[in-house]
Backbone as ProteinMPNN parsed JSONL, in Angstrom:
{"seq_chain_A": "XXXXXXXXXXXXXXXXXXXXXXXXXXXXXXXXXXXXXXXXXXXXXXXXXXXXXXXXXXXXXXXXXXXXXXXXXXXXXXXXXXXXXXXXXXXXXXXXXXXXXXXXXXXXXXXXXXXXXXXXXXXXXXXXXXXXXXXXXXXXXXXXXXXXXXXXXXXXXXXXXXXXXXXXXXXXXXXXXXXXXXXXXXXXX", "coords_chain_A": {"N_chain_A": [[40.119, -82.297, -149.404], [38.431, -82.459, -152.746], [36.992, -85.282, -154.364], [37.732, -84.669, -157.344], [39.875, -82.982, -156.875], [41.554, -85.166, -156.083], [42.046, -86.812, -158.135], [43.728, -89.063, -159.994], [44.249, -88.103, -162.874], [44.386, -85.573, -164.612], [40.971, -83.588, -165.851], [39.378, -84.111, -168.722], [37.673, -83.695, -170.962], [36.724, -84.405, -173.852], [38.379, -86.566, -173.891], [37.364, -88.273, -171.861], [34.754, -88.926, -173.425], [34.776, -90.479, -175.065], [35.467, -92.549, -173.83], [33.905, -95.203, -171.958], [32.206, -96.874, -169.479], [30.322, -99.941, -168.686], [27.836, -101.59, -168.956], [27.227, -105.476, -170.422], [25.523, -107.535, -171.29], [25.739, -109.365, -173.882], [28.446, -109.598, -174.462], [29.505, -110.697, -177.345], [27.997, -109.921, -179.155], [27.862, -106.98, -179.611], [28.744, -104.124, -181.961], [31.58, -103.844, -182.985], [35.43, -102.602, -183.882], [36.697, -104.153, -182.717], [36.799, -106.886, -179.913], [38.178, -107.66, -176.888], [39.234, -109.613, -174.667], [40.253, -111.535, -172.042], [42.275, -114.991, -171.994], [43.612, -118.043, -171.766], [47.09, -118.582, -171.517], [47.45, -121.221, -173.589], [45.218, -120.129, -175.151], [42.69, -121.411, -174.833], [40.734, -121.287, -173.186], [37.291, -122.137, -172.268], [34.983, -121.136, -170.911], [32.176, -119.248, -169.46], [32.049, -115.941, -170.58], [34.339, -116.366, -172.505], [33.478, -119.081, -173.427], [31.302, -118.838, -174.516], [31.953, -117.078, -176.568], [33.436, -118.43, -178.489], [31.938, -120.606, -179.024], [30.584, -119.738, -180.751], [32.098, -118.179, -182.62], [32.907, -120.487, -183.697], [34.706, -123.365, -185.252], [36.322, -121.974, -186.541], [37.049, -119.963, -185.67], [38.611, -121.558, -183.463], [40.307, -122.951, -184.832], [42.367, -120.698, -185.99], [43.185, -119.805, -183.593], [44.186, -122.195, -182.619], [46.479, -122.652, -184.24], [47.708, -120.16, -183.64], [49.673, -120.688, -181.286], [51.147, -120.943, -177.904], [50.66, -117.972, -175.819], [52.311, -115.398, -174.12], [52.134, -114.216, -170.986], [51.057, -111.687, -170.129], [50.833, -110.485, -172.802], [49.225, -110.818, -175.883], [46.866, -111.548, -178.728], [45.508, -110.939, -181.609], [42.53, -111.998, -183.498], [40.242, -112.883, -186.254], [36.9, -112.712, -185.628], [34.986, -114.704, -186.813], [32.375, -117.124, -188.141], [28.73, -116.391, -187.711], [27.239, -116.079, -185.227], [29.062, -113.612, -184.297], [29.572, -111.016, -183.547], [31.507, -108.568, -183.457], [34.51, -107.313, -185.844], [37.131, -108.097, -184.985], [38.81, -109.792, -182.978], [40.609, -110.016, -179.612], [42.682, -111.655, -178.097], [43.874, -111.518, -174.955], [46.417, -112.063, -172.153], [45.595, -112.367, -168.927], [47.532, -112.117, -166.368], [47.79, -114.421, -163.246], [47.048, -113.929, -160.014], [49.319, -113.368, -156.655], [49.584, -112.52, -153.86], [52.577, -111.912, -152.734], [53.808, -111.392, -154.941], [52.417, -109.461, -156.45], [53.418, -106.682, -157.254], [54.57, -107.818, -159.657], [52.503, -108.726, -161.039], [51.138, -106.531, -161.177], [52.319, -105.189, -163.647], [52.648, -107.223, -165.476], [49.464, -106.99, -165.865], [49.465, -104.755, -167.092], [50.936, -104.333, -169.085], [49.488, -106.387, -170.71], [47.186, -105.285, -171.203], [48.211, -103.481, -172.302], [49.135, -104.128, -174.899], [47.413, -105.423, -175.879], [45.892, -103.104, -176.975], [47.425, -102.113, -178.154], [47.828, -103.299, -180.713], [44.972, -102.751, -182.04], [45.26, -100.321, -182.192], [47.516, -100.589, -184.109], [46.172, -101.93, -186.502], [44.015, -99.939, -186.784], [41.959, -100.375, -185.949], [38.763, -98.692, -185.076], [37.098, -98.786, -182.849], [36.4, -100.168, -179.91], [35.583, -102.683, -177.448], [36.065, -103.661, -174.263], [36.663, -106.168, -172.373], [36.974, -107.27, -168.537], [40.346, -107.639, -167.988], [41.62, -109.712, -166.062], [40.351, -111.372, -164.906], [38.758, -111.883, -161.499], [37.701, -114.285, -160.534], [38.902, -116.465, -162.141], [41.71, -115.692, -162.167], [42.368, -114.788, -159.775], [43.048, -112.522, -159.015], [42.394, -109.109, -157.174], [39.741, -107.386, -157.745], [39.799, -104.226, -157.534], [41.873, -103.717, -157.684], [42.957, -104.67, -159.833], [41.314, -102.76, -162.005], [42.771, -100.551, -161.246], [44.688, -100.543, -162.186], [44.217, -101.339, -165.132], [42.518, -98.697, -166.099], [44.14, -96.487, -165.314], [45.756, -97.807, -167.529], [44.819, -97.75, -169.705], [43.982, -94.928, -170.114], [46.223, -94.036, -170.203], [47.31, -94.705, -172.568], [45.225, -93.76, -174.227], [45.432, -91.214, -174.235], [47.99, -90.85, -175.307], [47.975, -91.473, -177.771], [45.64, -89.755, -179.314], [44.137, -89.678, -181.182], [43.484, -92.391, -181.574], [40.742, -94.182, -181.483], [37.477, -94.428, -181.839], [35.704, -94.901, -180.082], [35.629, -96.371, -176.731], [34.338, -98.887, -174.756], [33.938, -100.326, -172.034], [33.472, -103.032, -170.623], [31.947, -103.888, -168.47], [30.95, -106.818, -166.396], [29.984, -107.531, -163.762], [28.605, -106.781, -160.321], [31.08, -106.495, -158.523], [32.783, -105.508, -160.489], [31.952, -103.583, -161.85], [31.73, -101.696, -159.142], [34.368, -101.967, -157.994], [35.633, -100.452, -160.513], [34.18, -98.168, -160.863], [34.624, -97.088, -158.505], [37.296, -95.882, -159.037], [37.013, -93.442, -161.127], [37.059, -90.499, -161.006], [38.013, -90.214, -164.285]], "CA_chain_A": [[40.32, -82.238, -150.847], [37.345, -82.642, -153.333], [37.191, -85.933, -155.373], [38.384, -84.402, -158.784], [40.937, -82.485, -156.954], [42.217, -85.966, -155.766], [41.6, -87.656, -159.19], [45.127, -89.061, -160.735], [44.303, -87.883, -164.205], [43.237, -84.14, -164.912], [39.579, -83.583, -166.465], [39.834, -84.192, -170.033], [35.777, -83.781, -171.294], [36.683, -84.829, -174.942], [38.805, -87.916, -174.114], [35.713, -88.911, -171.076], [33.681, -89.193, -173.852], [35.159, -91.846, -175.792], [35.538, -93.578, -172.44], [32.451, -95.905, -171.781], [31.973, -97.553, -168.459], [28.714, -99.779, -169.037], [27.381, -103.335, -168.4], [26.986, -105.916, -172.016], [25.561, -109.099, -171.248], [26.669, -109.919, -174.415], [29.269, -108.925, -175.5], [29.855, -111.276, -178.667], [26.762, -109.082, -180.333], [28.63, -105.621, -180.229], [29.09, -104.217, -183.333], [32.415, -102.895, -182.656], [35.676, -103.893, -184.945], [37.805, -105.256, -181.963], [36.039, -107.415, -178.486], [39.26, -107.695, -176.833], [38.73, -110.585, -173.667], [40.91, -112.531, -171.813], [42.381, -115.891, -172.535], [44.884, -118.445, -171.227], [48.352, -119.28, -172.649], [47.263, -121.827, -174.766], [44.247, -119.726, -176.131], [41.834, -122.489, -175.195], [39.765, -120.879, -172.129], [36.391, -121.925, -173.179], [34.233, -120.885, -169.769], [31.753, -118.06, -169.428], [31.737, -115.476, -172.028], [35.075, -116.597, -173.792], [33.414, -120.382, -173.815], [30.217, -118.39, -175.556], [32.695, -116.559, -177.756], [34.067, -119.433, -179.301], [30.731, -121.557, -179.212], [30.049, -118.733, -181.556], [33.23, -118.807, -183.729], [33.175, -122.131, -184.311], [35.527, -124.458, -186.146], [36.934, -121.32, -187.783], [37.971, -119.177, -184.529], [39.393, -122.651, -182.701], [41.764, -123.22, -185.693], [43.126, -119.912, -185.532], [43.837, -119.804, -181.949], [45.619, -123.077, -182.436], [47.603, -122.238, -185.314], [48.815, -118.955, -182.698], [50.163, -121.588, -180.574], [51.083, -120.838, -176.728], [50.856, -117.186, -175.961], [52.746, -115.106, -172.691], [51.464, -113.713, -169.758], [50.752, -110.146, -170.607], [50.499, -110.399, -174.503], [47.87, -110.169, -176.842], [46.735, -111.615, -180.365], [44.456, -110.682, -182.475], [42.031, -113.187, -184.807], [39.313, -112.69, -186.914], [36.062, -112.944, -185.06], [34.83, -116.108, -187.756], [31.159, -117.293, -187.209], [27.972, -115.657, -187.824], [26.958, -115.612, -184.195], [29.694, -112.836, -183.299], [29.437, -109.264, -184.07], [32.668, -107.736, -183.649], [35.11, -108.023, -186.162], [38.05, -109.241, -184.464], [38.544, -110.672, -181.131], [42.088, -109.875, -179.12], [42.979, -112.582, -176.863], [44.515, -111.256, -174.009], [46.771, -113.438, -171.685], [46.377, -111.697, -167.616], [48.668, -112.589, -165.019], [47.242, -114.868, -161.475], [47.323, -113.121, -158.707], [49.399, -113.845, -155.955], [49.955, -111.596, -153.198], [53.913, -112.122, -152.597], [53.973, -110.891, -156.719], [51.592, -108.086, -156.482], [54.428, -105.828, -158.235], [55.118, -108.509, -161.434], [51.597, -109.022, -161.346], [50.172, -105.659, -162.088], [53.23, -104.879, -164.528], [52.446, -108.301, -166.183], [48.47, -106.826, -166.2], [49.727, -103.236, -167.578], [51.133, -105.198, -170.365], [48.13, -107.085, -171.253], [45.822, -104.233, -171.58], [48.909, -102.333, -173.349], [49.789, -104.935, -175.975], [45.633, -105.294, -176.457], [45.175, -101.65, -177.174], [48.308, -101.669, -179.482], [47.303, -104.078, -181.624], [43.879, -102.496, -182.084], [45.789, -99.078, -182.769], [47.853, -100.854, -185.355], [45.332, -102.4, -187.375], [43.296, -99.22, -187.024], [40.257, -100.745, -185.274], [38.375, -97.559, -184.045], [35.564, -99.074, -181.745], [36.918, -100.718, -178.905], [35.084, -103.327, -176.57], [37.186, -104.81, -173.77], [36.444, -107.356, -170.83], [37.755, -107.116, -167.239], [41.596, -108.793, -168.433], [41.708, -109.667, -164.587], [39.455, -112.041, -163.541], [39.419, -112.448, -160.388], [37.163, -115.753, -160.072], [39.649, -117.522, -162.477], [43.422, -115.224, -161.81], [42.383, -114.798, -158.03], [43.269, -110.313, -158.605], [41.979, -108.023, -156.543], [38.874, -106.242, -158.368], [39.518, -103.084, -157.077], [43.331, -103.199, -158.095], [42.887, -104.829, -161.343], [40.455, -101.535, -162.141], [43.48, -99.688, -161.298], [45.53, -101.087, -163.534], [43.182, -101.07, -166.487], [41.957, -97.64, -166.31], [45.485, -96.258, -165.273], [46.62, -98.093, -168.367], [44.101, -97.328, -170.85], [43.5, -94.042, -170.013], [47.44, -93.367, -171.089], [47.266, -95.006, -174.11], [44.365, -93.18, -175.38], [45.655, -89.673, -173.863], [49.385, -90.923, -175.998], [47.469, -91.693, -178.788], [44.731, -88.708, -179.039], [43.19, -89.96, -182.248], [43.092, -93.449, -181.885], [39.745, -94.441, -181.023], [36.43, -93.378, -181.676], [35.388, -95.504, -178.428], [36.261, -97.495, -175.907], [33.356, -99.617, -174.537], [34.849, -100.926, -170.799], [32.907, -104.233, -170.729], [31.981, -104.83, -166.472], [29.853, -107.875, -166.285], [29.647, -108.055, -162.231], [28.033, -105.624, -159.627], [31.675, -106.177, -157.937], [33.691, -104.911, -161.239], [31.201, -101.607, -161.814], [32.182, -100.841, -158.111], [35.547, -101.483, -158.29], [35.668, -99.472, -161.235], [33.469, -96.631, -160.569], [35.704, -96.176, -157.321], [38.507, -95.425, -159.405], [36.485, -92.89, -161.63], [37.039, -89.619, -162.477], [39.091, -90.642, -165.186]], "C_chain_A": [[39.172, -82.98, -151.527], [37.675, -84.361, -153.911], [38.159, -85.35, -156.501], [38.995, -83.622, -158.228], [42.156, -83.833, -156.367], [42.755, -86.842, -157.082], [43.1, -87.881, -159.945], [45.367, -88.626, -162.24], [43.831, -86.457, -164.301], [42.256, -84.418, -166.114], [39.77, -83.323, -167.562], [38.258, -84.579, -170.784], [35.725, -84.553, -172.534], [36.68, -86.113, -174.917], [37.665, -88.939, -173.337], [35.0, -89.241, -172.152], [33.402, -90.461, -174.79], [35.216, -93.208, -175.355], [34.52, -94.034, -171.953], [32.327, -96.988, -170.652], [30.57, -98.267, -168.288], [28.316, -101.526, -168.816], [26.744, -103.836, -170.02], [26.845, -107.549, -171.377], [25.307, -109.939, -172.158], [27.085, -109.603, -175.307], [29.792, -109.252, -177.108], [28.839, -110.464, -179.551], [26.847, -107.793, -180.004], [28.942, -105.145, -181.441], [30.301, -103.072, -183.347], [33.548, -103.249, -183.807], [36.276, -104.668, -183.654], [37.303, -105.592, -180.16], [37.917, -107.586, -178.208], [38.929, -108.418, -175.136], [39.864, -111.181, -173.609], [41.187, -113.758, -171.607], [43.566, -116.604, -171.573], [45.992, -119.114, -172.078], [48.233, -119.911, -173.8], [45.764, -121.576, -175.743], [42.922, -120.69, -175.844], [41.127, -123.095, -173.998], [38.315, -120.725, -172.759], [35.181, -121.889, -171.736], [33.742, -119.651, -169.857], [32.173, -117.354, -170.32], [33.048, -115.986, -173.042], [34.469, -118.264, -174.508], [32.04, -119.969, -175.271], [30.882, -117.756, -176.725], [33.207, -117.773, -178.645], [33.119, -120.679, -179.722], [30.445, -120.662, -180.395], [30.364, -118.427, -182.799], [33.158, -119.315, -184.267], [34.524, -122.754, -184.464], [37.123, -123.653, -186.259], [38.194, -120.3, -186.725], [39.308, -120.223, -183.929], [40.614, -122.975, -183.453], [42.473, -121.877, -185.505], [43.585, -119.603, -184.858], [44.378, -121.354, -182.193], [46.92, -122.977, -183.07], [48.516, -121.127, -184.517], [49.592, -119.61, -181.999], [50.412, -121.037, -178.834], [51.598, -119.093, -176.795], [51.304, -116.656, -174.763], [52.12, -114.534, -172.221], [51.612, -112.359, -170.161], [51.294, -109.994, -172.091], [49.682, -110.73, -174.809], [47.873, -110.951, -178.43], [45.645, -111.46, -180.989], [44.011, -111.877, -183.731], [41.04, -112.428, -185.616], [37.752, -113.309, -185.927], [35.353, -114.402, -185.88], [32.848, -115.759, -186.89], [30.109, -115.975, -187.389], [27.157, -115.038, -186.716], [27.756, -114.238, -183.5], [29.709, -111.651, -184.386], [30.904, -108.741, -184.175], [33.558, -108.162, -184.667], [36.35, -108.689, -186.029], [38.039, -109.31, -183.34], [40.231, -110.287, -181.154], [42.235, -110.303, -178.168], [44.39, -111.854, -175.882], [45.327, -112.008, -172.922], [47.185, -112.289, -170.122], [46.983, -112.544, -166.946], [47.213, -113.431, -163.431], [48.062, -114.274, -161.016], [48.071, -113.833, -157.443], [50.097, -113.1, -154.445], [51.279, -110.769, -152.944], [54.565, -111.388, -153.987], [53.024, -110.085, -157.334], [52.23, -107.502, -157.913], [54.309, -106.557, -159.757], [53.74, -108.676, -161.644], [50.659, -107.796, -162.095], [50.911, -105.009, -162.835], [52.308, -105.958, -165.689], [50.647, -107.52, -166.805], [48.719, -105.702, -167.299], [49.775, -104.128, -168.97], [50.571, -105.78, -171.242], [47.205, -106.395, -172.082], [47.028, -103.603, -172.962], [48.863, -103.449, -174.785], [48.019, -105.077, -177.217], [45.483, -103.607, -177.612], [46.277, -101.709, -178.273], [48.534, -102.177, -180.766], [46.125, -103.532, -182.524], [44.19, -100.991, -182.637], [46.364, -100.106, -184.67], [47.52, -101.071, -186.433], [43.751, -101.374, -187.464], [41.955, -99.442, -186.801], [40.101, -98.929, -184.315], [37.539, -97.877, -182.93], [35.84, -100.062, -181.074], [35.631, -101.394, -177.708], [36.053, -103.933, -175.38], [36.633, -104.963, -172.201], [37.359, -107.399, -169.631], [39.087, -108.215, -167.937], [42.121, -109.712, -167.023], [41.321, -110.391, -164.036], [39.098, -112.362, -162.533], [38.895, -113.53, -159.483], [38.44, -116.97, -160.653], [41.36, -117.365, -162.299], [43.584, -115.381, -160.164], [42.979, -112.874, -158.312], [42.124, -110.03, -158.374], [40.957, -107.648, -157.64], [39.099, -104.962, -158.787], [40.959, -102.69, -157.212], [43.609, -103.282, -159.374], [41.982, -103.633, -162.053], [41.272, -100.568, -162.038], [44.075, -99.461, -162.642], [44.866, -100.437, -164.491], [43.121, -99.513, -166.904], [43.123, -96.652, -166.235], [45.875, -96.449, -167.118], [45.699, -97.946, -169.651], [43.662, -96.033, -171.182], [45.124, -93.227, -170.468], [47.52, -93.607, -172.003], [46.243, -94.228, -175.027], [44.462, -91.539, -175.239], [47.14, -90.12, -175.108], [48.911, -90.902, -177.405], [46.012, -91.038, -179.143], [43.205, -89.06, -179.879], [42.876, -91.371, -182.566], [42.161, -94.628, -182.379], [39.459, -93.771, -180.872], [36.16, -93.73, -180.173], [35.734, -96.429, -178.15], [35.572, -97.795, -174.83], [34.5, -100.081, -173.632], [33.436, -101.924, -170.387], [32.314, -104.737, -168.851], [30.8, -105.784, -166.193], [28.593, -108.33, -164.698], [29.238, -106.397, -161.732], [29.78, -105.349, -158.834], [32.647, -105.615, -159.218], [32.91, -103.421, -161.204], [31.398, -101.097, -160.199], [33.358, -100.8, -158.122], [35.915, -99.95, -159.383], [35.434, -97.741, -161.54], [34.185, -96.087, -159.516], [36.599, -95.374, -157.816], [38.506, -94.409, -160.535], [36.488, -91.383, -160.674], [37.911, -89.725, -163.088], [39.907, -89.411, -165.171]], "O_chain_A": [[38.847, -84.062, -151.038], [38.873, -84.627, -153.809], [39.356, -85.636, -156.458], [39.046, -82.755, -159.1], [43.357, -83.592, -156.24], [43.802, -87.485, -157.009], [43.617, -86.893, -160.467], [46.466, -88.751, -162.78], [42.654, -86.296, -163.978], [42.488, -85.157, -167.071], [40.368, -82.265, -167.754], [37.909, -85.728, -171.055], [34.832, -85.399, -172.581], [35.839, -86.869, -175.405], [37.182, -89.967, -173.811], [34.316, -90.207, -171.815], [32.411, -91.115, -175.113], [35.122, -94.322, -175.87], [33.939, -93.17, -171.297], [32.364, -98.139, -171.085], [29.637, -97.59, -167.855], [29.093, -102.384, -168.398], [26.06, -103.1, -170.732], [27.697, -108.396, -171.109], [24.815, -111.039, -171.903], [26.703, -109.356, -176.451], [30.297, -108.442, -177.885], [29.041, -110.464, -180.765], [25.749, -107.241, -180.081], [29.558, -105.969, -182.116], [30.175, -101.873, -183.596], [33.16, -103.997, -184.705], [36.268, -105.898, -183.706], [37.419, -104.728, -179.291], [38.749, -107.62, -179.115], [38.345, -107.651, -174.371], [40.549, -111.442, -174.598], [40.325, -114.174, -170.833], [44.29, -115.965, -170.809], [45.875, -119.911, -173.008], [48.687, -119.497, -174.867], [45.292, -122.304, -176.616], [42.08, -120.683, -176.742], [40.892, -124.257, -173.666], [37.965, -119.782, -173.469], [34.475, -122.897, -171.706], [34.51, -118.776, -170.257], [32.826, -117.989, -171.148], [32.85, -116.017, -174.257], [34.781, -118.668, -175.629], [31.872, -120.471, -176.383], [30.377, -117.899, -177.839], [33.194, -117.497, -179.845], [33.431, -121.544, -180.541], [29.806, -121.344, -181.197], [29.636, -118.344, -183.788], [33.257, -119.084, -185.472], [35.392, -122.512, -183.625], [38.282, -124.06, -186.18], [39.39, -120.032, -186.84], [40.505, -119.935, -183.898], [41.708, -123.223, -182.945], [43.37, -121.988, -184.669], [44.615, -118.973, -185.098], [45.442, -121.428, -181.579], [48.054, -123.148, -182.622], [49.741, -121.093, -184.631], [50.662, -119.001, -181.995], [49.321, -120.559, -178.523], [52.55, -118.743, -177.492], [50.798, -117.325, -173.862], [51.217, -114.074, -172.92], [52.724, -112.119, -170.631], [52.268, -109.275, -172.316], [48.973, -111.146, -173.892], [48.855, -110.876, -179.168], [44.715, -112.172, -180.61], [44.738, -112.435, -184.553], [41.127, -111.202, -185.561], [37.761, -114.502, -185.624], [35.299, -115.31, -185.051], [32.326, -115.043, -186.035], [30.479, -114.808, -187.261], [26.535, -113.981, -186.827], [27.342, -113.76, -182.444], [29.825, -111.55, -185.607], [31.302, -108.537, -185.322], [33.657, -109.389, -184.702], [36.69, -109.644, -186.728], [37.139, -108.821, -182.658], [40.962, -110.237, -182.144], [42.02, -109.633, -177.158], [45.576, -111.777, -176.2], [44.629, -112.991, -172.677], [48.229, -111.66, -169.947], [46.844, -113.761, -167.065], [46.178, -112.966, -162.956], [49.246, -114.034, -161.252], [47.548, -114.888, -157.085], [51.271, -113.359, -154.179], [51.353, -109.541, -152.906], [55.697, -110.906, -154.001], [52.837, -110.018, -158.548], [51.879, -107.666, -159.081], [54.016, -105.955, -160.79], [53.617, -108.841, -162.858], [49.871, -107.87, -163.037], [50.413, -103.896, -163.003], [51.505, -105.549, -166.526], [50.49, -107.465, -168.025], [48.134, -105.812, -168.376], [48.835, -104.476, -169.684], [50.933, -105.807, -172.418], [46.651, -106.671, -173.145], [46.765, -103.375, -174.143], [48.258, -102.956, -175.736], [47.696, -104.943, -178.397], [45.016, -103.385, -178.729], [45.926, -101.296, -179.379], [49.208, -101.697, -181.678], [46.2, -103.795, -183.724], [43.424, -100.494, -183.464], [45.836, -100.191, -185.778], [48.151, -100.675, -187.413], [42.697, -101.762, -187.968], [41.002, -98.861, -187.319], [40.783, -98.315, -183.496], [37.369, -97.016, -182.067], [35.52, -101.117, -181.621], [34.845, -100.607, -177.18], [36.856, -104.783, -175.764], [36.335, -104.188, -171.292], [38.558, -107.578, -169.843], [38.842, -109.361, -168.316], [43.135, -110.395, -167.167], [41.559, -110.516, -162.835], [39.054, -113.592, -162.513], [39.226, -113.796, -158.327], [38.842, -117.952, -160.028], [42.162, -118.298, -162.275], [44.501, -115.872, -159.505], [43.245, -112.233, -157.295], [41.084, -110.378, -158.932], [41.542, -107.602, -158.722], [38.819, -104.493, -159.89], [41.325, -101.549, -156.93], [44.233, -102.463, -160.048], [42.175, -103.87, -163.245], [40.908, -99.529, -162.589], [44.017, -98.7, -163.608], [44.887, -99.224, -164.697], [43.637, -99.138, -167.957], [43.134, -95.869, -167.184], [46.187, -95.507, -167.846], [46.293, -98.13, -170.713], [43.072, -95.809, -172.239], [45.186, -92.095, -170.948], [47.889, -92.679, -172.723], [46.357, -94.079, -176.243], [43.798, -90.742, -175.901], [47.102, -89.264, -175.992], [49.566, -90.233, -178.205], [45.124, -91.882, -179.27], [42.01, -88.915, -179.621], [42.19, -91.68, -183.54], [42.39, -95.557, -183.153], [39.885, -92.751, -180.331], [36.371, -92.959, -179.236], [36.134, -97.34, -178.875], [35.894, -97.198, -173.802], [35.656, -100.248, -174.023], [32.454, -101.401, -169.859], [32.397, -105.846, -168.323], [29.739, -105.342, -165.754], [27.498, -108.857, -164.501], [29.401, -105.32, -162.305], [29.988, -104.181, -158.505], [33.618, -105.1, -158.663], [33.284, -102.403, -160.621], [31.16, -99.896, -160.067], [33.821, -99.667, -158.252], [36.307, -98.828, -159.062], [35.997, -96.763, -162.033], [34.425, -94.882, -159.445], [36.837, -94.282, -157.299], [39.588, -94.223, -161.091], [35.833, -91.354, -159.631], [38.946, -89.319, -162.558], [40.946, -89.351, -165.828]]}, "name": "protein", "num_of_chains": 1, "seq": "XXXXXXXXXXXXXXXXXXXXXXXXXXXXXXXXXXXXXXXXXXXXXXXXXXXXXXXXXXXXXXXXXXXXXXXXXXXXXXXXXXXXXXXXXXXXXXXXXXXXXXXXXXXXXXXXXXXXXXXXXXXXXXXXXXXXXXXXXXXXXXXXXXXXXXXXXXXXXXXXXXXXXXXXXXXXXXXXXXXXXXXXXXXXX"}
């Protein structure tokens, strides 16, 4: 059996096109409206690009993420990007799940969730131009690459087939040589 006769999604040329698999080393200078990156509970993960996102912010981002106060494991909030260093105009803190083998199952539910709650936010408030960062990490959650890529693409690829007109695009953010393989494995959308 061919690839694309294995492929879990049938070939959809329009929606592919909206769909952007692509490397941004940096992503805070997108000119999209909504960067959508993941965060921890208390909003106040300031390491690698979210520590540059918020170096970027300033004053103005840090108060607003405190004022949100502690957020759950696969939910989502949306701020105002603040700060003249950051391009996009809002930011959607994402909150993924650690990985832990024994909790696989709650773990890539908990991820589904993440991405979903992201994307539905970004529907709601009618952001068309979508940026979004592996929600997964798997230097700081400990997930799989190559499962968290499931997830994601699985779960973004129904939301924007459920929602036809949502988004003009949707910029998929992969920073590492091991996320663009994960990823690309799990390609043809």
């Amino acid at each position: 059996e061919s690839a694309v006769g294995s492929a879990p999604f049938r070939i959809d040329a329009a929606l592919n096109k909206r769909l952007v698999l692509t490397r941004a080393p940096k992503p805070w200078a997108l000119e999209v409206d909504a960067l959508i990156l993941g965060n921890n509970e208390a909003l106040s993960d300031r390491v690698g690009v979210q520590g540059e996102v918020f170096e970027r912010g300033g004053a103005g981002l840090a108060d607003e993420c405190s004022a949100l106060g502690t957020v759950r494991t696969g939910e989502a909030r949306l701020t105002r990007s603040h700060g003249a260093g950051l391009t996009p105009r809002h930011l959607v803190h994402a909150i993924g799940p650690r990985y832990l083998p024994k909790y696989a199952v709650a773990a890539g539910s908990a991820l589904h969730w993440c991405y979903r709650h992201a994307l539905q936010l970004c529907h709601d408030r009618k952001l068309r131009t979508i940026a979004i960062l592996p929600l997964h990490d798997a230097q700081k959650k400990g997930y799989p690459p190559s499962d968290g890529a499931h997830v994601a693409l699985r779960t973004i690829r129904r939301f924007v087939e459920l929602h036809a007109d949502a988004f003009d695009c949707v910029l998929l953010l992969l920073p590492t040589d091991a996320d663009m393989e994960a990823y690309g494995a799990a390609v043809p959308l």
